[in-house]
C-alpha positions, 0 to 999 in steps of 0.5 A: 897321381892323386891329383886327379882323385882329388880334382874329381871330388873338389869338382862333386862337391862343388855342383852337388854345392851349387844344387843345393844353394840353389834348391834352398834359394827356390825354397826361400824365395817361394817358387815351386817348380811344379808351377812355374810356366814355361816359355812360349819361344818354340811352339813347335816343341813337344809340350801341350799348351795348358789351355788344351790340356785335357779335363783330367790334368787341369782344375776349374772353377764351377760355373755358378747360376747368376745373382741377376738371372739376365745376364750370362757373365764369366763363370755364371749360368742363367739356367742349368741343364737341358733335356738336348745338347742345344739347350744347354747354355755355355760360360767361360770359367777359370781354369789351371793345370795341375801341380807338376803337369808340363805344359806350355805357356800361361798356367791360368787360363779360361775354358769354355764350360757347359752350364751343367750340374751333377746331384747324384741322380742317376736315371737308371735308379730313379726308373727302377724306383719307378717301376718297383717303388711307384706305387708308395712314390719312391720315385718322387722322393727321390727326385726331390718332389717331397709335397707331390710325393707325400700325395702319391703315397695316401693315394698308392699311386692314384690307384696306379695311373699316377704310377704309370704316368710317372713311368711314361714321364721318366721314360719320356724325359719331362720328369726330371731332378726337382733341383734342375741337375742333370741324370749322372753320366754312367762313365 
């Protein structure tokens, strides 16, 4: 009759034994199971490969301008930037998923990347500084032209065409960061 109370409990202690011994063998051993890669025997199962997951579940490497300037390498750009889609140059950069993301297949991967960098200037402010602070060359320090900005402050604005032109070039698109970034994205 207290044979099966006794069982039950023998048998507890034992797989709570087992979990345990095996917790403290991943530990010592250095394996984290947030980053262990999953097999790819059924491709048809319910995990994503890692190399689709979305921008928001993996990590990549920034792309870099390249030492040469001639040759478009993994991870290096020639140039930054562009003021249409086409002209934006492209690199393979390396990438991995996050820490406790499930995917399928290998954790490292390689993804396309547009050659693309963000400074913190955003087009909507830089056109209101433009408009309100033209005239003592807001815009221009702004942009990072510090030497043409100091001559379109002693000149308020070059009596005002400066001001206008600098208006037309914003709204046109030819006056962009000195730095050659892109106008942050407003999402």
């Amino acid at each position: 009759m207290l044979c099966g109370p006794v069982l039950f409990v023998t048998a507890f202690f034992q797989v709570v034994l087992t979990v345990s011994k095996a917790a403290l063998d991943r530990e010592r051993l250095g394996i984290d199971p947030c980053s262990q890669e999953m097999d790819d025997n059924y491709p048809m199962g319910p995990l994503v490969p890692c190399s689709y997951l979305p921008e928001e579940f993996i990590e990549c490497n920034v792309p870099e301008l390249s030492p040469a300037h001639n040759d478009s390498e993994a991870g290096y750009c020639t140039r930054f930037g562009g003021q249409r889609a086409e002209d934006v140059e492209w690199t393979w950069v390396a990438c991995r998923a996050l820490p406790c993301i499930e995917c399928r297949g290998r954790r490292h991967f390689f993804r396309r990347t547009p050659c693309i960098k963000y400074t913190g200037h955003h087009f909507l402010s830089t056109l209101l500084y433009s408009v309100f602070l033209g005239v003592v060359a807001v815009d221009r320090f702004c942009l990072g032209y510090s030497a043409i900005a100091v001559g379109k402050l002693m000149t308020l604005g070059g009596l005002g065409v400066w001001w206008i032109i600098d208006i037309f070039l914003l709204v046109t698109g030819n006056l962009a960061p000195a730095d050659d970034s892109n106008w942050e994205p407003y999402y």
